[in-house]
C-alpha positions, 0 to 999 in steps of 0.5 A: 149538088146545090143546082136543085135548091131555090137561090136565096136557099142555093146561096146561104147553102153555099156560104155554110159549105164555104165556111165548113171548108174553110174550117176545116182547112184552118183547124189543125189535124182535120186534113183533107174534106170528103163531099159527098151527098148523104141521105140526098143531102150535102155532107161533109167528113174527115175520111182521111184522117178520121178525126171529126163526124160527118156535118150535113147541110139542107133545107128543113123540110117542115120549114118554108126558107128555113136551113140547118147544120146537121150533126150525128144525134148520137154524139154529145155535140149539138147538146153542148153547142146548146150549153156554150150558144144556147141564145145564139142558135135555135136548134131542132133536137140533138141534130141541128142548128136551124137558120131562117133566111133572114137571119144573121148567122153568129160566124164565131159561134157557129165556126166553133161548132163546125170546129168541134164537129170536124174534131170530134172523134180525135177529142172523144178517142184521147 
């Protein structure tokens, strides 16, 4: 899945796939997480216990070195991510937070985020 990617990309990839997981396994009621590839991209869901929406990981396509987190445009997610960080993160849209490979990720910030992506439709439904 990640084996087409130029390494310092297949690297930054590989360490938001490692944290998507590890967020997922710390953050109560997510369970197990499905992976999968949407759209050519790696994703990420809460098949089992239904309770988050779908997170994806790629290159951005109009950026040389650039990479993001995708989320669903048609929650209320990547808008109130930008309420909460809104200087720690630049975003593209409703979508995603994007990432140059030079940049220093915000860990607390951006686990947050995941947190909220993989709990989502749980919070929405109550």
């Amino acid at each position: 899945m990640f084996d087409a990617y130029p390494p310092r990309l297949r690297t930054r990839l590989l360490a938001l796939r490692r944290l998507i997981l590890d967020v997922a396994a710390e953050t109560d009621g997510v369970g197990e997480i499905e992976e999968t590839l949407r759209w050519g991209q790696p994703s990420y869901l809460t098949s089992r216990s239904r309770s988050g929406s779908l997170i994806r990981i790629d290159r951005v396509k109009s950026g040389d070195g650039a990479y993001a987190v995708y989320f669903h445009c048609q929650t209320n997610l990547v808008p109130g991510f930008r309420k909460r960080f809104g200087d720690a993160f630049t975003f593209e849209g409703n979508r995603a937070i994007v990432f140059e490979e030079e940049d220093e990720i915000p860990l607390a910030e951006l686990r947050d985020c995941i947190a909220r992506a993989l709990t989502y439709r749980r919070r929405t439904r109550r």
